[in-house]
C-alpha positions as CSV (number, residue, x, y, z in Angstrom):
1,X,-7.0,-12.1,10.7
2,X,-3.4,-10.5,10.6
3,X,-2.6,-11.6,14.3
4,X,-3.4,-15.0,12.5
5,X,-0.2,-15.2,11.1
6,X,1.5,-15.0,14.6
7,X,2.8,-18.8,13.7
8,X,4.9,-17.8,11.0
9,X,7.4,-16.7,13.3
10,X,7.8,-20.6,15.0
11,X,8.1,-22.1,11.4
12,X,10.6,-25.0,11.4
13,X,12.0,-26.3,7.9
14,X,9.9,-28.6,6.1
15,X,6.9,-27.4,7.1
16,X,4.5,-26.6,4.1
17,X,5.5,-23.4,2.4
18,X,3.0,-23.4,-0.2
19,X,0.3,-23.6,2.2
20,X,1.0,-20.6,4.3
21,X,2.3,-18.5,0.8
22,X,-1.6,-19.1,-0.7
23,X,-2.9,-17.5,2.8
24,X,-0.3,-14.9,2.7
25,X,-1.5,-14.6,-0.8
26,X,-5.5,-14.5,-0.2
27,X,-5.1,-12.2,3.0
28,X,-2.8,-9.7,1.8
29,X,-2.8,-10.2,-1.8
30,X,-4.5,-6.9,-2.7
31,X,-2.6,-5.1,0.0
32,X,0.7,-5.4,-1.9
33,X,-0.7,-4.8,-5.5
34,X,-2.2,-1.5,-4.2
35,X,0.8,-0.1,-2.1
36,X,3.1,-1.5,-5.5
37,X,0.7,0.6,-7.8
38,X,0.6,3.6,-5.1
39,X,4.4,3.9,-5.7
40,X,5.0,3.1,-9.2
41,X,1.6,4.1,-11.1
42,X,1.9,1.4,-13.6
43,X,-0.7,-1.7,-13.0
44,X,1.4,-4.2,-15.4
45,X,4.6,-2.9,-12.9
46,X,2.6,-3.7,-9.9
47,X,1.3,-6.9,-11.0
48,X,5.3,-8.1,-11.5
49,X,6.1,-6.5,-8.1
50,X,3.5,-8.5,-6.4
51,X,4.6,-11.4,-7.6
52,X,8.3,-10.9,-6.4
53,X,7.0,-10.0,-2.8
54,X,5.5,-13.2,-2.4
55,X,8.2,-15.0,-4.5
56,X,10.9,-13.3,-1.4
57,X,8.2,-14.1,0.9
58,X,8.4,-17.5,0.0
59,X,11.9,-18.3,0.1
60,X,12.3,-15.5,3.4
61,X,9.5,-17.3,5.1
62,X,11.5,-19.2,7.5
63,X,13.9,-15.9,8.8
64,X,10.6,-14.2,9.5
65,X,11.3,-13.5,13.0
66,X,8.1,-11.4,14.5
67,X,9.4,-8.2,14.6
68,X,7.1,-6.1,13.2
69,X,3.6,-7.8,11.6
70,X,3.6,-10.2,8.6
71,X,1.1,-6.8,7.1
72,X,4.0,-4.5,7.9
73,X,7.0,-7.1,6.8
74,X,5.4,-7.4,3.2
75,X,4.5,-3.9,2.6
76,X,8.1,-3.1,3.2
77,X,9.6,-5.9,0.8
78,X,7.1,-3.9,-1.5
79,X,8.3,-0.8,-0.7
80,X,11.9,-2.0,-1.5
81,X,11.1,-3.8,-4.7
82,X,9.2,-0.5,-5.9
83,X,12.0,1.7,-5.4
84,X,14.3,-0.4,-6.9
85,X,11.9,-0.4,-10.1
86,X,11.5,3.2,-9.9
87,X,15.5,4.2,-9.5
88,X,15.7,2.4,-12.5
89,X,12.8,2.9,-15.0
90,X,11.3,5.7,-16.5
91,X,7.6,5.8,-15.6
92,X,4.8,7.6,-17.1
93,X,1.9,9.3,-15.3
94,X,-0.9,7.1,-15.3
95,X,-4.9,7.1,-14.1
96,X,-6.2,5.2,-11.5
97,X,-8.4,2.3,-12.6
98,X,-11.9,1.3,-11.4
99,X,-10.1,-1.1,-9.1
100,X,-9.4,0.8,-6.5
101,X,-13.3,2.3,-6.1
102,X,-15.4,0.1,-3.1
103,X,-18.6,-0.7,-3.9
104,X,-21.3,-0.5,-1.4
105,X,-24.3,-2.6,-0.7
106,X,-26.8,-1.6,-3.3
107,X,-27.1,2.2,-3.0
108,X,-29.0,4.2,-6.0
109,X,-27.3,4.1,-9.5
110,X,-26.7,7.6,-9.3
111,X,-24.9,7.1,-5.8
112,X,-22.7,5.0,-7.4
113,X,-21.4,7.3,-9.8
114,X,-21.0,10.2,-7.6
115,X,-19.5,8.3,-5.4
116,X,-16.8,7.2,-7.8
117,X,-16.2,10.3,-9.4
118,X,-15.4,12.0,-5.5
119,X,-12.9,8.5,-5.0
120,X,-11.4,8.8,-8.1
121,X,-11.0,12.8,-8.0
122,X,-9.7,12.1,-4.5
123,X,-6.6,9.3,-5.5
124,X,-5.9,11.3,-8.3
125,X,-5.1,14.3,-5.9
126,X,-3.2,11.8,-3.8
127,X,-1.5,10.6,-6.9
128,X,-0.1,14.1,-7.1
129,X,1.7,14.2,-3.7
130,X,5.5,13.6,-3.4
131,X,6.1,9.8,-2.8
132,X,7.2,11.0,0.7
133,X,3.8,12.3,1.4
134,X,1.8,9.8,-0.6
135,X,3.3,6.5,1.3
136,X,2.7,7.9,4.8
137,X,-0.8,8.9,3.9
138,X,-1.6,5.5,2.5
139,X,0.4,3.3,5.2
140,X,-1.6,5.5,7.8
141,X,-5.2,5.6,6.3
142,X,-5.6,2.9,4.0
143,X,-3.4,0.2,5.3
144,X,-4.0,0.6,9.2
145,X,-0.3,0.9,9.9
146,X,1.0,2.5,13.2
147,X,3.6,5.3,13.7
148,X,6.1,2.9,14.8
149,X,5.7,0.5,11.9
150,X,5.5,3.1,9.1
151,X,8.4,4.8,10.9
152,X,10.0,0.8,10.5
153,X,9.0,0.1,7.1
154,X,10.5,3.4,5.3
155,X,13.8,4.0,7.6
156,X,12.9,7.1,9.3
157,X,12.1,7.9,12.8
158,X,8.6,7.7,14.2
159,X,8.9,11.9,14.8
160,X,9.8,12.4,11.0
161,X,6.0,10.1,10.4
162,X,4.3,12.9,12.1
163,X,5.9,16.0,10.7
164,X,5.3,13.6,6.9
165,X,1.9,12.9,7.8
166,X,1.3,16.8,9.0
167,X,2.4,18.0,5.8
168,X,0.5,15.7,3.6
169,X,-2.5,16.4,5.5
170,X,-2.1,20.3,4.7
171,X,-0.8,19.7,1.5
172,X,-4.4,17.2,0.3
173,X,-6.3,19.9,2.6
174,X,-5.1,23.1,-0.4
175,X,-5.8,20.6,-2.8
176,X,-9.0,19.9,-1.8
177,X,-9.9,23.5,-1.6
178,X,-8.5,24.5,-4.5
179,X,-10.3,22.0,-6.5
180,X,-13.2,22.9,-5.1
181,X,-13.1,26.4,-6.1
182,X,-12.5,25.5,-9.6
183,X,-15.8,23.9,-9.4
């Protein structure tokens, strides 16, 4: 559905804003809460942040040039609207919610749980990483993103991405293990 969006770089003034901002708003919606919360850990903070993106969204609409996917160009007016809340708030450590666990088709009760519980324990140990570490990871795995983008969308070069991504990788990887022993 993203490469549906391919129009919004031909949009001429006066066409219907509101329109295209409730598609922007149904297709990438949850992407832009979750990568909000991913940075800031607050939910309430996220929700606010989300709302900015589109409001920019809205009014930036028409300068939307193409360069880089509409996925890609509102993560990164995330990113920025996240940092600028975090360079100037103080934040708490918080818990993930129940709204970032998927729910399958109808697997055993006792599935579901277990199932959960690993998710959970697993974004909690995400949680833990360096921002660096955490936004490459969930750029790259959870949103889709390429090298190239990600490398766009946080100012670095697509080589720094890898060595980012390498290190994460490791650093989840002792995590893992570690939590595991404890066990």
């Amino acid at each position: 559905m993203a490469n549906d969006f391919e129009y919004l770089k031909y949009l001429a003034q006066g066409y219907d804003r509101e329109l295209v901002l409730r598609d922007l708003m149904e297709e990438f919606g949850d992407d832009v809460w979750n990568f909000a919360f991913f940075l800031t850990r607050r939910s309430h903070v996220a929700d606010d942040i989300s709302q900015d993106v589109f409001l920019a969204a809205f009014t930036g609409m028409y300068a939307f040039r193409g360069d880089c996917s509409v996925k890609s160009w509102l993560l990164t007016i995330t990113r920025n609207k996240s940092l600028h809340y975090l360079q100037g708030a103080f934040f708490r450590k918080v818990t993930l919610t129940d709204r970032f666990i998927s729910t399958g088709s109808s697997p055993a009760a006792e599935q579901v749980v277990f199932d959960r519980n690993d998710t959970r324990d697993l974004w909690d140990l995400v949680m833990t990483l360096p921002r660096k570490y955490r936004e490459v990871l969930i750029l790259d795995y959870h949103y889709g993103l390429k090298m190239i983008e990600i490398a766009k969308l946080l100012h670095v070069s697509v080589g720094t991405i890898k060595s980012r991504l390498n290190r994460a990788k490791k650093k989840m990887n002792a995590l893992v293990t570690y939590n595991k022993e404890e066990v």
